[in-house]
C-alpha positions as CSV (number, residue, x, y, z in Angstrom):
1,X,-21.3,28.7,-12.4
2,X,-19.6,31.0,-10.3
3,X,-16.8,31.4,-12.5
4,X,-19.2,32.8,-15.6
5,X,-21.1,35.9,-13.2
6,X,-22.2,39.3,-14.2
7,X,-20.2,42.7,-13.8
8,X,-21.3,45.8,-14.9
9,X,-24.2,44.2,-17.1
10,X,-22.2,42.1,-18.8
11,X,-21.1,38.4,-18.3
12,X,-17.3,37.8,-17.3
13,X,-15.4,34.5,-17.2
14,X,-13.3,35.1,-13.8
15,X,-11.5,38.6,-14.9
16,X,-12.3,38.7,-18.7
17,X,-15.2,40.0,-20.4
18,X,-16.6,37.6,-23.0
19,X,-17.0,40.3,-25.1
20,X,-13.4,40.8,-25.5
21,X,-12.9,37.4,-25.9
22,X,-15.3,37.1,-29.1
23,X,-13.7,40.2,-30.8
24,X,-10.2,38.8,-30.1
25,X,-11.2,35.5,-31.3
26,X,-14.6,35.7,-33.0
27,X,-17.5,33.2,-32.9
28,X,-18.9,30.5,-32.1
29,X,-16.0,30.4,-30.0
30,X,-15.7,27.9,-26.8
31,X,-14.3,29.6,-23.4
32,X,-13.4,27.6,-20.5
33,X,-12.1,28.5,-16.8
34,X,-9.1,27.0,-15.3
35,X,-9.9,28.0,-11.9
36,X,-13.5,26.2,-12.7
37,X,-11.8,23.2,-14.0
38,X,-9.1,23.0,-10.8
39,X,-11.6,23.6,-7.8
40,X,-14.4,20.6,-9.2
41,X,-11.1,18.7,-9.3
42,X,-10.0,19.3,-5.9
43,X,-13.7,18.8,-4.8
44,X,-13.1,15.1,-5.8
45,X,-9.5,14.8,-4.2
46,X,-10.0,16.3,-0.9
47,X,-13.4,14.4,-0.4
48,X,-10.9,10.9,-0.1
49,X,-9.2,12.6,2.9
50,X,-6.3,10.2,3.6
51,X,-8.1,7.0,1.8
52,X,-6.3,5.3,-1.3
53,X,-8.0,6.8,-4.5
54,X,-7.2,7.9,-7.9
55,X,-9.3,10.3,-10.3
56,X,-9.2,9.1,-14.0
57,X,-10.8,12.3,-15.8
58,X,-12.7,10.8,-18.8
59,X,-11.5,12.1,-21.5
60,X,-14.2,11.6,-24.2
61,X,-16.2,14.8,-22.2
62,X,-13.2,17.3,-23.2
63,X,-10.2,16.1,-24.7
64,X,-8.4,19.5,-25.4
65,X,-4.5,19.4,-24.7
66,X,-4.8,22.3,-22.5
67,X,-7.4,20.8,-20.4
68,X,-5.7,17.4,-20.0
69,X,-2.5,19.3,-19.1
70,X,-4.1,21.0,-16.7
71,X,-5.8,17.9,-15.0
72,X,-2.9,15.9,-15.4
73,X,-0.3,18.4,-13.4
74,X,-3.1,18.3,-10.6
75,X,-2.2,14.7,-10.7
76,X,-5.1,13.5,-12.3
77,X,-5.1,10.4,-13.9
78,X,-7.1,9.3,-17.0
79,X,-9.6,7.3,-18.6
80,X,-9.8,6.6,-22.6
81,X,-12.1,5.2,-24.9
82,X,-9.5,5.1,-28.0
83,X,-6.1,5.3,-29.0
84,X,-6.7,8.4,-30.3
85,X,-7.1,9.4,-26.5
86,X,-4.0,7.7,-24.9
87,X,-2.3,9.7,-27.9
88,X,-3.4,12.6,-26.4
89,X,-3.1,12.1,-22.9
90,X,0.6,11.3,-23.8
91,X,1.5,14.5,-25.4
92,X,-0.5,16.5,-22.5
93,X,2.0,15.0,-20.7
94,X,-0.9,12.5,-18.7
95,X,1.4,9.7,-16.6
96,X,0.4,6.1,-18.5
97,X,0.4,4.9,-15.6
98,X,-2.6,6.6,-14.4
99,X,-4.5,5.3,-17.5
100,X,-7.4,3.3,-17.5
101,X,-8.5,1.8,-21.1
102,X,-12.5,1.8,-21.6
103,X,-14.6,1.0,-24.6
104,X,-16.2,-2.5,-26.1
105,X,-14.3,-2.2,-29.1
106,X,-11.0,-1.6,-28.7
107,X,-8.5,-2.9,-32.1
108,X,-5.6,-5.3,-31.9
109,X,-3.5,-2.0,-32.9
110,X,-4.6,0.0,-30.0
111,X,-4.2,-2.7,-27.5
112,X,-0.6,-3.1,-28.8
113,X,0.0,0.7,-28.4
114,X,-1.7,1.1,-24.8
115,X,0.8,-2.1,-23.6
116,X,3.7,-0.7,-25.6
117,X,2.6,2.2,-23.6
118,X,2.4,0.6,-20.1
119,X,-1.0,1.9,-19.2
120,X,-2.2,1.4,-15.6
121,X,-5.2,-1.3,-16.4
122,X,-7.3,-2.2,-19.2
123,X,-10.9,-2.3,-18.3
124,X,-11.9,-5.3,-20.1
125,X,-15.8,-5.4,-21.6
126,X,-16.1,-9.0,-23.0
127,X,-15.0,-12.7,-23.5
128,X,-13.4,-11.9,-26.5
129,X,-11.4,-9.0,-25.3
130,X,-10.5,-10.8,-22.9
131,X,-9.2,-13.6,-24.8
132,X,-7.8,-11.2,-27.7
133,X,-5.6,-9.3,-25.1
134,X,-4.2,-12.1,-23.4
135,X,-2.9,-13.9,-27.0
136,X,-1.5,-10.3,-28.0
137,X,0.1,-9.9,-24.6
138,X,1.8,-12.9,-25.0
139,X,2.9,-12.3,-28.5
140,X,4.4,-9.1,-26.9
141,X,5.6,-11.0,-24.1
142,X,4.0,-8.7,-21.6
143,X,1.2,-9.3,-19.1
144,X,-1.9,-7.3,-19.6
145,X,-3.1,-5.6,-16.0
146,X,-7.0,-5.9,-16.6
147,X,-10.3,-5.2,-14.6
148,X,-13.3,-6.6,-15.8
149,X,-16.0,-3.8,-16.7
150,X,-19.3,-5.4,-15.1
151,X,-22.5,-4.4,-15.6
152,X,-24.8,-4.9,-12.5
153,X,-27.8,-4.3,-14.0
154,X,-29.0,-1.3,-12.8
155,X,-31.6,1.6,-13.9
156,X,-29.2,5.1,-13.5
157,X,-32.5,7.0,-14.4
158,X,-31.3,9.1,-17.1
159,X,-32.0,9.5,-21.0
160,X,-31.6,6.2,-22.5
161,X,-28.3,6.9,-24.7
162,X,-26.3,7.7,-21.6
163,X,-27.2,4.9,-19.6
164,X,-24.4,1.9,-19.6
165,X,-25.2,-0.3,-17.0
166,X,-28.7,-2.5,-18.0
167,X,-28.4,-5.8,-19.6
168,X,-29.6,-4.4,-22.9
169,X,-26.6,-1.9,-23.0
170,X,-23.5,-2.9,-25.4
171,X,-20.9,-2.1,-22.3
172,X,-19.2,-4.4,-19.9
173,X,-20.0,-8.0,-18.8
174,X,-23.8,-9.8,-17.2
175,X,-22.8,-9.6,-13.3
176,X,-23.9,-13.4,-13.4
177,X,-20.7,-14.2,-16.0
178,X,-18.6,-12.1,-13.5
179,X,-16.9,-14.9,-11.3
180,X,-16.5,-17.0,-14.4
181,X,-14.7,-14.9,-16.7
182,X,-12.3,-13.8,-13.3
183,X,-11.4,-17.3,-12.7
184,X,-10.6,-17.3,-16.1
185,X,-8.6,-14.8,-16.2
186,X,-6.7,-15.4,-13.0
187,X,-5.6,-18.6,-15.1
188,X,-4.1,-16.8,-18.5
189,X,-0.7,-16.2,-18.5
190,X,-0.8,-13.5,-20.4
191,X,-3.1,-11.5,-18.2
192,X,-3.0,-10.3,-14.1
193,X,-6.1,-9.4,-12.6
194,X,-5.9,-5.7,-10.7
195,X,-9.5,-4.8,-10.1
196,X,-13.0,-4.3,-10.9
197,X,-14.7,-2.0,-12.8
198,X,-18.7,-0.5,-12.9
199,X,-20.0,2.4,-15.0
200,X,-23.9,2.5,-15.0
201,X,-24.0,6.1,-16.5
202,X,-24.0,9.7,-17.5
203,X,-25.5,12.8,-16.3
204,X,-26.6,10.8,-13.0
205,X,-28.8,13.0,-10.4
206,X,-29.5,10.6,-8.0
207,X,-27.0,8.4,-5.6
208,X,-29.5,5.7,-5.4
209,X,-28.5,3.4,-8.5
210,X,-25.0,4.6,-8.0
211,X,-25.2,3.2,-4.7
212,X,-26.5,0.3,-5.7
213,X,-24.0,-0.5,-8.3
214,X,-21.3,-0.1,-6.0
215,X,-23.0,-2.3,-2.8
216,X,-23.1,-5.2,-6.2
217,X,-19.7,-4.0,-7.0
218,X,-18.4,-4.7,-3.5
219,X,-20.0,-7.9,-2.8
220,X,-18.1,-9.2,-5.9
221,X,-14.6,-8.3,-4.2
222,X,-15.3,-10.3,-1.8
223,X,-16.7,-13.1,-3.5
224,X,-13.4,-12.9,-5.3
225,X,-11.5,-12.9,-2.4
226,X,-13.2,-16.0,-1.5
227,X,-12.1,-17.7,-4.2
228,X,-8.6,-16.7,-3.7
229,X,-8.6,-13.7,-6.1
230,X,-7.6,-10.8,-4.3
231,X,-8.0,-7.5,-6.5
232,X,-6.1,-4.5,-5.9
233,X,-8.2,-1.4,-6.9
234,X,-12.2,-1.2,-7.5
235,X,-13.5,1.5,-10.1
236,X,-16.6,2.7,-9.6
237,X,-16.5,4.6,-13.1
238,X,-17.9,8.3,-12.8
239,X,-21.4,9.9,-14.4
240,X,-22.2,12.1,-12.0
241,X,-24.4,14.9,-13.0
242,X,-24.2,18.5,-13.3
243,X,-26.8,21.6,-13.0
244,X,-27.8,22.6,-16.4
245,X,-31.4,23.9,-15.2
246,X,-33.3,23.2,-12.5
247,X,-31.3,20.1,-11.6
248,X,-30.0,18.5,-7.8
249,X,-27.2,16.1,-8.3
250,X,-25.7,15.2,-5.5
251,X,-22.5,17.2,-4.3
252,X,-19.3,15.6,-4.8
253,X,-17.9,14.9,-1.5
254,X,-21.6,13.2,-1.0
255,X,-20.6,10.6,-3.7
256,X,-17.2,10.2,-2.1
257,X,-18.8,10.0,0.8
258,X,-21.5,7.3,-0.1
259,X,-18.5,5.2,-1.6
260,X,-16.4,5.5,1.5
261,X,-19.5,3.9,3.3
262,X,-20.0,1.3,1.0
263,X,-16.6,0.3,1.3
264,X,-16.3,0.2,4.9
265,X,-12.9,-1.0,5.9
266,X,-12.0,-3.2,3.3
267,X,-9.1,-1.1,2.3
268,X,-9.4,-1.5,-1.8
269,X,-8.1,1.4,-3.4
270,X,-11.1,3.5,-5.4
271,X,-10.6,4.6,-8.5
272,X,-13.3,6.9,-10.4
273,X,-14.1,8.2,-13.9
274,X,-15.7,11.5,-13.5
275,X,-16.0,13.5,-16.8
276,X,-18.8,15.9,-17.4
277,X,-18.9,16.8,-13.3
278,X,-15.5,18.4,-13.8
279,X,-15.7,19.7,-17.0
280,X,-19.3,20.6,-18.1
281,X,-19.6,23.8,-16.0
282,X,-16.3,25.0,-16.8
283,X,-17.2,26.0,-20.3
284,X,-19.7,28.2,-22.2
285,X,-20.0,28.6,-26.2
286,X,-19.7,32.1,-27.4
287,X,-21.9,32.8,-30.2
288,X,-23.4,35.7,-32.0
289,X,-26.9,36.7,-33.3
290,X,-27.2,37.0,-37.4
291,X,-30.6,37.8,-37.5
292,X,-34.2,37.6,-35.8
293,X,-36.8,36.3,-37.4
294,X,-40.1,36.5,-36.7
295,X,-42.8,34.1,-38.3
296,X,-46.7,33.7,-37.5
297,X,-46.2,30.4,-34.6
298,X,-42.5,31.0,-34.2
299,X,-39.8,33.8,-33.4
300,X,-36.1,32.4,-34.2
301,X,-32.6,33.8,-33.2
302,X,-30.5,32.7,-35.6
303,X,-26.4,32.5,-34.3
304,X,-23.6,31.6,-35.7
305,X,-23.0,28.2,-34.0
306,X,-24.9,25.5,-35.0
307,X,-25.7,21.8,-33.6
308,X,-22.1,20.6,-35.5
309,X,-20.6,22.8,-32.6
310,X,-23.1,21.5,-29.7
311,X,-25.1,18.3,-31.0
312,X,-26.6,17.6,-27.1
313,X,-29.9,19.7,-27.6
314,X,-30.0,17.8,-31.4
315,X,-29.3,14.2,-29.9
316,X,-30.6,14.2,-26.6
317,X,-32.8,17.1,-26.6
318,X,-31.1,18.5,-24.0
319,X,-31.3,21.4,-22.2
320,X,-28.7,24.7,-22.1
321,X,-28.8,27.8,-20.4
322,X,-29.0,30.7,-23.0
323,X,-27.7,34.4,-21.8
324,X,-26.8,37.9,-23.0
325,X,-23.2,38.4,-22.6
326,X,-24.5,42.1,-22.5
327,X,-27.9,43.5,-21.5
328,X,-29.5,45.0,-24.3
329,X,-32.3,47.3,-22.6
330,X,-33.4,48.6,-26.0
331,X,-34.2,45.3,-27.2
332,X,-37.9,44.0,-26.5
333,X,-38.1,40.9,-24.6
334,X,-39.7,38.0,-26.9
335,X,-39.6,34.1,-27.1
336,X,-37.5,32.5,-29.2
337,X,-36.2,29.4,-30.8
338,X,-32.6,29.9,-31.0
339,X,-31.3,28.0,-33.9
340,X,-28.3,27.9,-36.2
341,X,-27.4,27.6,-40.0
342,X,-27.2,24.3,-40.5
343,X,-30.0,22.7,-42.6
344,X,-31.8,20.4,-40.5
345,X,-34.6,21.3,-38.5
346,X,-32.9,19.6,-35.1
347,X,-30.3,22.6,-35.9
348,X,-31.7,23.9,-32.7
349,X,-29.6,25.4,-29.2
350,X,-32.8,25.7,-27.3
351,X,-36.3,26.2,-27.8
352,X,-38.9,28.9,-26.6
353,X,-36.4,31.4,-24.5
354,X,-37.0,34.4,-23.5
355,X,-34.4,36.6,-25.1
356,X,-34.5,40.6,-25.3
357,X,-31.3,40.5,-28.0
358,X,-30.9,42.3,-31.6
359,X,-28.8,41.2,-34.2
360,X,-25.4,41.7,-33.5
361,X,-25.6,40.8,-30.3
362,X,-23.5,38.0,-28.1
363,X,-24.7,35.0,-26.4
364,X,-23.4,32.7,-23.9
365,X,-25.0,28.8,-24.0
366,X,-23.5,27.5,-20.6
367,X,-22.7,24.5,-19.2
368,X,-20.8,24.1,-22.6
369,X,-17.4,22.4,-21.0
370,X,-18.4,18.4,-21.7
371,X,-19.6,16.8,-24.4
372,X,-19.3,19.8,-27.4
373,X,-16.2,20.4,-29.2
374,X,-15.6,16.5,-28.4
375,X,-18.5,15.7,-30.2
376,X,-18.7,18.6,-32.9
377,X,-18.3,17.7,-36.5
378,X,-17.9,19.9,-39.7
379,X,-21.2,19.0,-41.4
380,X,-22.7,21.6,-44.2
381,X,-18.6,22.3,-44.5
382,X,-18.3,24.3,-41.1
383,X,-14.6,24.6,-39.6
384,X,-15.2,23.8,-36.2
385,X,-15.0,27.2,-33.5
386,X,-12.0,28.1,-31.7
387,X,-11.4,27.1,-28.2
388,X,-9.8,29.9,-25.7
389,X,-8.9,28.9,-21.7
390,X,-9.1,31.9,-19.3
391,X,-6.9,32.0,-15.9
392,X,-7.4,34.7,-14.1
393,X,-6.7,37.6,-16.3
394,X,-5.1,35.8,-18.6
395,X,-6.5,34.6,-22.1
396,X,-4.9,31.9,-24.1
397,X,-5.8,30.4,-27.3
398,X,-6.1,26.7,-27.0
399,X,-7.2,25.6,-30.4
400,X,-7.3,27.5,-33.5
401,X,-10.2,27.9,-35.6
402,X,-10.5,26.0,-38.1
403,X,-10.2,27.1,-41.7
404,X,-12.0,25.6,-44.7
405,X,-9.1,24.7,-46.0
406,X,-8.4,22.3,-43.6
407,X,-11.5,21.1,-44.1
408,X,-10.6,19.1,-47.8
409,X,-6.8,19.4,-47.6
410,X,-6.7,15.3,-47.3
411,X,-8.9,15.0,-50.4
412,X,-7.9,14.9,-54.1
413,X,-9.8,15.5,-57.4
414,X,-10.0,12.8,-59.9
415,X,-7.2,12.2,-63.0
């Protein structure tokens, strides 16, 4: 995370302390780096050289106006899980055209608004999708651009709620109903078949499975083409994992790279989802220590975010990297559960750390960019923590803080 480094003892997001930024703003408090966010992106683009690609940024890991805008004026493109996402794609000022529609349950309303919308593709999940767009396409007298999501039935090797493509997961269609439901489709009028889509998924570490989605992927174009349906983009989806440890994914030009190869000269244009691999290491949440407390089989830093800010250690008992934004040398070094205020005892950030902090202090839990203010929540009646971008030397506020307020201003007492 070379855009979060140490200067002078204290940790710095490219030109700005983080210690400026949690007086300016206060805490919990996310921060994220533009010039973080734009170099992972251009990774991705430059790795295609001259081939036929576009980058839909899944939007689920970080859906912040600020961050699509920025994506979208590098010309990325994007793909959604809700109507609630095109919605903000739209007013970041995303091109529907470069929108891909995900998700196993989309609503007749949000199908109307993504056609209404003239989306890119809709990446279709099952029969009855399928058969639901079609009839509402015609109603609209439109024709629904679709890709079917198939599932190849593959082990991605990571924790068991982020992986998409097994037979047992919810998403996309059996590989073995593939060619059927294609035929299918290549017969509804209300419906014109653009491409194929495969998402096995997240946090992957390993090219292997990826690679052998895609060789299954591939060898379905063409069985397609031998039929005498000829699709015009394949969508290998995204997932690919960042370091939040100790771990080794796989650089991004070597997953270009390893699709390029799979694809050979075939000449398809390759669409991919990435989310957290652009995202996730361009954030940190900013958080401060409200007291230490120190018990006979466990010592506890207790901050001021909570798992409603970042649920990932709660849900999937994941792992963040915990730091001092400033080096406290009068401060004994002890290990710690760091924990917040919320009462449950998965309220936790990370467990047994090795900390020298006193109350007071600031902490930085990195790799914060995907999958935490998208997922936060306002449970025990917490407004949920400002968000603040950083370019350069420049600091803006990108979402407010909540206030409680807020929180019940859609609620009424009773007569």
């Amino acid at each position: 995370m070379k855009y979060f480094a140490d200067h002078d003892q204290e940790l710095y997001v490219e030109n700005v302390p983080l210690s400026r930024i949690a007086e300016q703003f206060g805490t919990p408090c996310f921060v994220y780096s533009r010039a973080a966010l734009t170099t992972a992106f251009h990774d991705y683009d430059e790795a295609f050289g001259a081939y036929p690609h576009l980058i839909c940024y899944a939007a689920k890991a970080n859906s912040n106006i600020a961050v699509l805008d920025i994506l979208a004026r590098l010309g990325s493109g994007f793909d959604i899980v809700s109507g609630g996402e095109l919605k903000r794609v739209l007013a970041a000022g995303g091109d529907p055209k470069k929108v891909v529609f995900s998700g196993v349950g989309k609503t007749g309303a949000e199908l109307r608004e993504a056609l209404s919308a003239n989306i890119m593709c809709f990446n279709v999940e099952s029969e009855s999708e399928m058969r639901r767009l079609a009839s509402i396409a015609g109603d609209m007298r439109r024709v629904a651009p679709i890709s079917i999501r198939v599932n190849p039935d593959v082990d991605a090797r990571t924790h068991p709620y982020i992986s998409t493509g097994l037979r047992r997961n919810k998403f996309g269609v059996g590989f073995e109903d593939a060619l059927r439901l294609y035929q299918q489709a290549s017969t509804m009028p209300g419906l014109r078949v653009n491409g194929i889509d495969c998402h096995i998924g997240s946090q992957l570490t390993d090219l292997a499975p990826m690679q052998d989605a895609a060789r299954k992927v591939v060898a379905l174009a063409d069985q397609l083409a031998d039929e005498g349906i000829v699709v015009e983009h394949i969508d290998f989806g995204g997932g690919l994992g960042i370091r939040y440890t100790d771990e080794t994914p796989p650089a991004r030009a070597q997953f270009i790279s390893m699709l390029l190869s799979v694809m050979g000269k075939r000449g398809h244009r390759i669409m991919i989802e990435p989310g957290r691999s652009l995202v996730g290491n361009a954030g940190v949440l900013l958080t401060r220590v409200q007291y230490l407390k120190h018990g006979q089989e466990k010592n506890f830093v207790i901050i001021d975010a909570a798992m409603n800010d970042l649920m990932r250690p709660a849900l999937y008992d994941a792992h963040h990297e915990i730091r001092p934004v400033q080096r406290n040398s009068a401060a004994q070094a002890t290990v710690y559960d760091v924990v917040g205020p919320v009462c449950e005892t998965g309220d936790f950030l990370g467990k047994d750390r090795l900390l020298a902090t006193s109350e007071g202090d600031l902490l930085a839990v990195m790799s914060a960019g995907a999958y935490a203010m998208s997922m936060s929540s306002n449970y025990n009646t917490r407004p949920r923590a400002a968000e603040v971008l950083v370019d350069g030397s420049t600091v803006h506020l990108v979402r407010a803080r909540e206030r409680v307020e807020d929180l019940y201003a859609g609620e009424t007492r009773l007569p």
